[in-house]
C-alpha positions in Angstrom: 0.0 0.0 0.0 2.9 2.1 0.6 4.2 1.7 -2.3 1.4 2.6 -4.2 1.2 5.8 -2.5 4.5 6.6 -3.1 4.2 6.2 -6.8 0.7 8.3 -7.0 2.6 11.0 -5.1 5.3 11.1 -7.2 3.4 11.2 -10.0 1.2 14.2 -9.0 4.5 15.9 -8.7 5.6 15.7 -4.7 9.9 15.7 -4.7 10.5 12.5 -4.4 13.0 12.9 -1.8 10.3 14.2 0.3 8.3 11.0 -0.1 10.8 8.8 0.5 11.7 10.0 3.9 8.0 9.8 4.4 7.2 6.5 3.8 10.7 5.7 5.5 9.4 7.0 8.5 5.7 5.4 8.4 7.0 2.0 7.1 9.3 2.0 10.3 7.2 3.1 12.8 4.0 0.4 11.7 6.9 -2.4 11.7 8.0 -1.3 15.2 4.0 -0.9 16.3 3.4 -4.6 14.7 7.0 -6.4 16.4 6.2 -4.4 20.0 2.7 -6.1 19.9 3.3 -9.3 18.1 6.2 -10.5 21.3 7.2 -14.3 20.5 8.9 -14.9 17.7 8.0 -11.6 15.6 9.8 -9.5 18.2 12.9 -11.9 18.0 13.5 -11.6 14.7 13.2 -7.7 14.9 16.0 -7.9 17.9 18.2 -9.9 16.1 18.1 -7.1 13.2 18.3 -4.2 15.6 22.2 -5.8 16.3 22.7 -5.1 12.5 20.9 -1.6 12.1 24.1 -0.3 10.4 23.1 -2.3 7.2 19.5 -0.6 6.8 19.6 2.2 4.2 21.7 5.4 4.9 18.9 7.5 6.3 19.8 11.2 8.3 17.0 11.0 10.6 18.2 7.0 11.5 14.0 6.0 11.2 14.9 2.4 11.0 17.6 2.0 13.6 15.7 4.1 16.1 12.7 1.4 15.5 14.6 -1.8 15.9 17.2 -0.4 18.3 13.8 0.3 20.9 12.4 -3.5 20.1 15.0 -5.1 23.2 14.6 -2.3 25.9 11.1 -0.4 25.4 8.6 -3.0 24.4 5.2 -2.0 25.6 4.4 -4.3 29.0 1.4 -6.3 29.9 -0.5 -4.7 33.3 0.1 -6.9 36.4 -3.9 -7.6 36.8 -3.2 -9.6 33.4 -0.1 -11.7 34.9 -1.5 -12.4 38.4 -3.1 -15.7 37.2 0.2 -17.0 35.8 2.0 -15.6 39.4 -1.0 -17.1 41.3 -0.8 -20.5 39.0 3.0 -21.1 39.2 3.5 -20.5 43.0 0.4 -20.7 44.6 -2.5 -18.7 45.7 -0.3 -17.4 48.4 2.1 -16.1 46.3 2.6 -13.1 47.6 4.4 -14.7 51.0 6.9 -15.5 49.2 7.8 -11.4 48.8 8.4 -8.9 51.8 7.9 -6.1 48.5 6.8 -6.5 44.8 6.9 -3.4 42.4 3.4 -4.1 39.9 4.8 -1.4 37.8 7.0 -4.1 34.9 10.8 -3.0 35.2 11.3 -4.6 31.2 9.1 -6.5 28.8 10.3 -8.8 26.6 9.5 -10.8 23.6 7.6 -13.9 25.5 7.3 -12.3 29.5 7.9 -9.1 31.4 10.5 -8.6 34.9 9.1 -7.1 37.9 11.8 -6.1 40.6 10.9 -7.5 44.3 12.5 -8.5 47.7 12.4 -12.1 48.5 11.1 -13.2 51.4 15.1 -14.0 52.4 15.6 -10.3 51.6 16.9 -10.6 48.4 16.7 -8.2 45.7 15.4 -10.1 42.8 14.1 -10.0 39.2 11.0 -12.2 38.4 9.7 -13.0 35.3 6.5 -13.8 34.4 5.3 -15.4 30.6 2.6 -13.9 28.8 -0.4 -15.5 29.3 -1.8 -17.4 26.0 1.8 -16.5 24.3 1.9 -20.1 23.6 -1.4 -20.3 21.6 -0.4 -16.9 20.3 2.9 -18.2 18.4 0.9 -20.3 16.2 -0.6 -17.3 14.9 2.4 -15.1 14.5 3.6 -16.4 11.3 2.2 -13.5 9.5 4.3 -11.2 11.5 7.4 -13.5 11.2 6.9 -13.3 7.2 7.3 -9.3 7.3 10.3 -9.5 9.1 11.8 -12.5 6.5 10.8 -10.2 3.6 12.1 -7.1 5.6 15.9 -9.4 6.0 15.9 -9.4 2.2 16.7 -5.9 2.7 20.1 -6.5 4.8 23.0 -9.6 4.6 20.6 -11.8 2.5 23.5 -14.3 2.1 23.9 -14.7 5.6 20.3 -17.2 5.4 18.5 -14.5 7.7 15.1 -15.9 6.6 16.1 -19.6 8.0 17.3 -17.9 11.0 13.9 -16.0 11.6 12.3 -19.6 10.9 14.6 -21.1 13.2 14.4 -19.1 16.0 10.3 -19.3 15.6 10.7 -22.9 15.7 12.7 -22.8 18.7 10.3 -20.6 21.1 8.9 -23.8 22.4 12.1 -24.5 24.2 11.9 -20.9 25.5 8.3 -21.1 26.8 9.4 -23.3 29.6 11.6 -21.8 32.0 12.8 -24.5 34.0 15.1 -25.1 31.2 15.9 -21.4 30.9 16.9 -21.7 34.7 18.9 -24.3 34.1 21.0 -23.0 31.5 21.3 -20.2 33.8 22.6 -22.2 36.8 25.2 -23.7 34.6 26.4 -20.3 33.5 26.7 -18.7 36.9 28.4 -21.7 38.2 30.9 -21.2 35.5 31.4 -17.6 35.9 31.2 -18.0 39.4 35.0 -16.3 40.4 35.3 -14.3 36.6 36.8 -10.7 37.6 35.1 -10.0 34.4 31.5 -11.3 34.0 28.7 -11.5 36.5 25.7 -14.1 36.2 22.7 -13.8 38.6 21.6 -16.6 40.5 18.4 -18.3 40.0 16.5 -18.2 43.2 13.5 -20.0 41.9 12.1 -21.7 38.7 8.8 -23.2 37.3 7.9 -23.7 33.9 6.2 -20.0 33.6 8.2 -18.2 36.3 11.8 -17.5 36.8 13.2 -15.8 39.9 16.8 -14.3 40.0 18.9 -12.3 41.7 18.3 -8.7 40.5 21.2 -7.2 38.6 21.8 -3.6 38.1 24.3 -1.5 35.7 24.3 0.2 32.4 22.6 -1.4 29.6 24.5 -1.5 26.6 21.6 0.3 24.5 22.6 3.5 26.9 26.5 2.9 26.1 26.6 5.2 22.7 28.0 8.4 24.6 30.1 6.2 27.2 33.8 6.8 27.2 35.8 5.3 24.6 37.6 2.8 27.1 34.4 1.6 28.8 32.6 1.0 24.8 36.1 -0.7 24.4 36.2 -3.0 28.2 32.7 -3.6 27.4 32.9 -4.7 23.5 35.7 -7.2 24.7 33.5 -8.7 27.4 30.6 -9.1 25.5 32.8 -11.2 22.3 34.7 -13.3 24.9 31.5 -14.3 27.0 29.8 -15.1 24.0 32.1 -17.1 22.0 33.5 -18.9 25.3 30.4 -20.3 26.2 30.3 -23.5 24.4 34.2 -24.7 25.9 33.7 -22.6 29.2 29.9 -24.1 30.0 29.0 -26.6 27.5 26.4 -24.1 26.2 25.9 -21.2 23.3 23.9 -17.7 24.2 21.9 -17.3 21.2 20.5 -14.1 22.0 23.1 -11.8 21.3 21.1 -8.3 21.7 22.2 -5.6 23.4 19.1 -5.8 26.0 20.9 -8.6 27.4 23.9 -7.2 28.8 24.9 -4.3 30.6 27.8 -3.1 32.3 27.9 -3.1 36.8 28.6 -0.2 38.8 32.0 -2.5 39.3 32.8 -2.5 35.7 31.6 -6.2 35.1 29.9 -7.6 31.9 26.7 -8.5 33.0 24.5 -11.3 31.2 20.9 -11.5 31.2 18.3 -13.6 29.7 19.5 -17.3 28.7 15.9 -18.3 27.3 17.6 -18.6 24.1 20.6 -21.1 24.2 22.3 -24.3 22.3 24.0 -26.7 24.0 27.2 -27.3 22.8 28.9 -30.0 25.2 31.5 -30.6 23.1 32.5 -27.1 22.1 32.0 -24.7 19.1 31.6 -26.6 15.9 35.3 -26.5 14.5 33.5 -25.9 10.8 33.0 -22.4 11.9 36.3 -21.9 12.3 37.3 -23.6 9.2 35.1 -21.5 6.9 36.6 -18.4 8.6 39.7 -19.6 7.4 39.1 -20.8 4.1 37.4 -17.5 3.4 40.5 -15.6 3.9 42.4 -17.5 1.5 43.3 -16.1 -1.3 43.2 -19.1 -3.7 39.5 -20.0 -5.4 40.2 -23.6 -5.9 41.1 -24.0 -2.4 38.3 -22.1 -1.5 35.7 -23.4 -3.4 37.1 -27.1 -2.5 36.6 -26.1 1.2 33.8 -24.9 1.0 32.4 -28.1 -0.5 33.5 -30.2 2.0 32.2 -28.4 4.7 28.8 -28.2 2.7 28.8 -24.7 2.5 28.3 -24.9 -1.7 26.7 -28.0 -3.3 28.6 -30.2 -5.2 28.8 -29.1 -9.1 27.0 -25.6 -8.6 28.7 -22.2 -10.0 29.5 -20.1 -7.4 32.2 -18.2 -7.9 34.8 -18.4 -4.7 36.6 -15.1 -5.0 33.2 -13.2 -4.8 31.7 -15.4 -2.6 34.7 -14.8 0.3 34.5 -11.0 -1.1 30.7 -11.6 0.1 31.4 -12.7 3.4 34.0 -10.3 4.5 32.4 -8.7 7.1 32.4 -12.3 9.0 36.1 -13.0 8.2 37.6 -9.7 7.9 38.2 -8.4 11.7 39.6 -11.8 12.3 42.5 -10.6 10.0 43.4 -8.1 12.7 45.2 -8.1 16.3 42.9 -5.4 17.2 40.2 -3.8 15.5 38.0 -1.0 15.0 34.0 -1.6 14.9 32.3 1.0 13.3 28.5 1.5 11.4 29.9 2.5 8.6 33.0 0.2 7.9 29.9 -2.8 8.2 27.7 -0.4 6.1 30.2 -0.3 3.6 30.8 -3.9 3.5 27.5 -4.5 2.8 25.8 -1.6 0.5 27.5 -2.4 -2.6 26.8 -6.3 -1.6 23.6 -6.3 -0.1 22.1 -4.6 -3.4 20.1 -7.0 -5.6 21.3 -4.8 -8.7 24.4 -6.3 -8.2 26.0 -9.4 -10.0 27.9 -10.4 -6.4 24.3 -10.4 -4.9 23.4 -13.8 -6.8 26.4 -15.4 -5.0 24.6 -15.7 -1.9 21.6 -17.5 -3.5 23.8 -20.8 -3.7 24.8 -21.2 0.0 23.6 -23.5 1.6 23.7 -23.5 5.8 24.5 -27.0 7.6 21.5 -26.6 10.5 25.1 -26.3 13.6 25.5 -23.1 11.4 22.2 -21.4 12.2 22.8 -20.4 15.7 26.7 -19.9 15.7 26.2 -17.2 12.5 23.0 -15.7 14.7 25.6 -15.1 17.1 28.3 -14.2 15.5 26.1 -11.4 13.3 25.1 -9.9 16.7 28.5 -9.3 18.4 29.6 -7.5 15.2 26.6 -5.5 15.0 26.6 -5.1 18.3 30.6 -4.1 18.1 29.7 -1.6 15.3 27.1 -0.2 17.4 29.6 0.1 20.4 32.2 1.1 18.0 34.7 -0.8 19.7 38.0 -0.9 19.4 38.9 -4.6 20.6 41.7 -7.5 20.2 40.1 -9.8 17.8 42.6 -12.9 16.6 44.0 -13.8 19.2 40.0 -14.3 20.9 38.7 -15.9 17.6 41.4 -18.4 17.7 41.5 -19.0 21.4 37.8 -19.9 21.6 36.8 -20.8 17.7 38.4 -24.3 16.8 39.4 -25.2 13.0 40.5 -21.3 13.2 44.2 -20.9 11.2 
């Protein structure tokens, strides 16, 4: 409909400038209206592309990024009358024992449940969160949202399978909905991070399969970090790569949820991670054939390349892809690895991907023949978020020695 608009205007004479940054502006704002009230899987997919708002369309008044970049931190919560059954349902009519104080008024709302702060009846500070009701029943119906945001990925890194990922991470809600498991994954994590001078875990205090109570963690979230001091983006940026890609050897498990609404820095000047709904386990480490492809796309040698790449099953067998365009593709995945330390910043990963990204262009078709083994989904999810997220920080971090301490198969 938009479009059709557009083109009337523009014929009755409007600068077409002028519509443009219209439509911009209304086509943004009705995506952000439809993710904030779709939650579930819908609002997933819109936080995994508010990591990457750097590859949207240049655009002055930043329409799109200031959209996406409020999905993770200002999503409009449900009113406590609404969750009171699910409190009253999980822990008992007497619920309310349980707390010496709880704040009605949600402190965040998220994609499947909303935090309320309280004081446990031990007189602990904690963070409870409670699921939606009905958000299970309403998943089945948010495919229609999940298709505007797979049509909206064509838009930005199409060759990085962002529609399977936006599938994927659909499909994989109905791990999320229970949150026994999500308090598990937690445990494991804060046992594991237990001593770190460098990343803080809460504690899970209690878990059922619709409520999840932790230990309530203050600090800076990194959506507020934009104006912080170079050296705090920088300790920050660091933190938040090594946590992530660590996980798998450290605690047997992958954070899949990258976004920046998940971390935050302490008053003490610790990473602090939030939110482990979304994670893989990994017992016996990161897949070495992510490192491997990192590797072979830095060669400079096609065959070798395109050999590689065909063993790993990146490329099918006998299809023409053409290997120097196809690594050229990719760059923006293999290219700070080239570095001892690099600097993350919008418009190096705009630039990597404008001329790319374009359908106009021949290099675009390239990414039509990859194919994604399924261990790839969720390690490229992740790995697209910490360099959006880096580019967002714009962080100036060590980067090879990291990659090839914590990503096996890595040259």
């Amino acid at each position: 409909a938009l479009a059709v608009e557009g083109a009337w205007r523009r014929r009755r004479g409007e600068p077409p400038e002028q519509v443009a940054d219209d439509l911009r502006r209304r086509s943004a704002q009705r995506t952000r209206r439809v993710l904030g009230r779709a939650k579930g899987g819908a609002l997933k997919a819109g936080q995994l592309l508010s990591t990457v708002d750097a590859l949207f369309p240049a655009d002055p008044e930043r329409t799109w990024q200031q959209a996406l970049a409020a999905l993770p931190a200002d999503n409009p919560p449900v009113p406590f009358t609404e969750l009171a059954p699910v409190m009253a349902a999980e822990l008992g009519r007497d619920w309310r024992a349980q707390v010496e104080w709880f704040d009605t008024t949600a402190a965040a709302a998220a994609s499947i449940g909303q935090v309320h702060r309280a004081v446990w009846h031990d007189g602990r500070d904690v963070a409870v969160k409670i699921q939606y009701p009905g958000v299970a029943e309403a998943l089945k119906v948010d495919i229609a949202a999940v298709s505007v945001m797979t049509r909206l990925s064509a838009l930005v890194a199409p060759g990085m399978a962002l529609p399977p990922l936006v599938a994927e991470m659909r499909d994989r809600l109905a791990e999320e909905l229970d949150y026994r498991r999500e308090g598990h994954v937690q445990r494991q994590f804060a046992d594991a991070f237990a001593d770190d001078p460098e990343v803080v875990v809460p504690r899970v205090v209690l878990a059922t399969p619709r409520v999840l109570v932790t230990e309530w963690l203050g600090g800076t979230p990194f959506t507020a970090l934009a104006d912080a001091p170079q050296t705090m983006r920088d300790r920050a940026g660091s933190a938040y790569m090594r946590f992530l890609l660590s996980g798998p050897q450290r605690v047997g498990w992958l954070h899949t949820d990258p976004h920046p609404g998940n971390f935050r820095m302490t008053d003490d000047g610790r990473l602090g991670v939030l939110d482990f709904g979304s994670a893989l386990a990994m017992p016996a480490g990161m897949p070495g054939t992510f490192g491997r492809l990192i590797s072979l796309l830095r060669l400079d040698d096609p065959v070798a390349i395109r050999a590689g790449l065909e063993e790993e099953g990146f490329v099918r067998p006998g299809s023409r892809v053409d290997a120097i365009k196809l690594r050229d593709y990719l760059a923006p995945f293999t290219e700070p690895s080239r570095h001892e330390v690099f600097s993350f910043t919008p418009e190096w990963l705009r630039s990597q991907f404008g001329r790319l990204g374009d359908p106009r262009n021949p290099d675009f078709a390239v990414a039509l023949q990859l194919t994604m083994p399924p261990e790839h989904l969720f390690t490229h999810r992740v790995w697209l978020g910490i360099v959006g997220v880096l580019c967002q920080l714009r962080a100036t971090i060590p980067v090879r020695d990291e990659v090839r301490r914590w990503l096996p198969g890595l040259d």
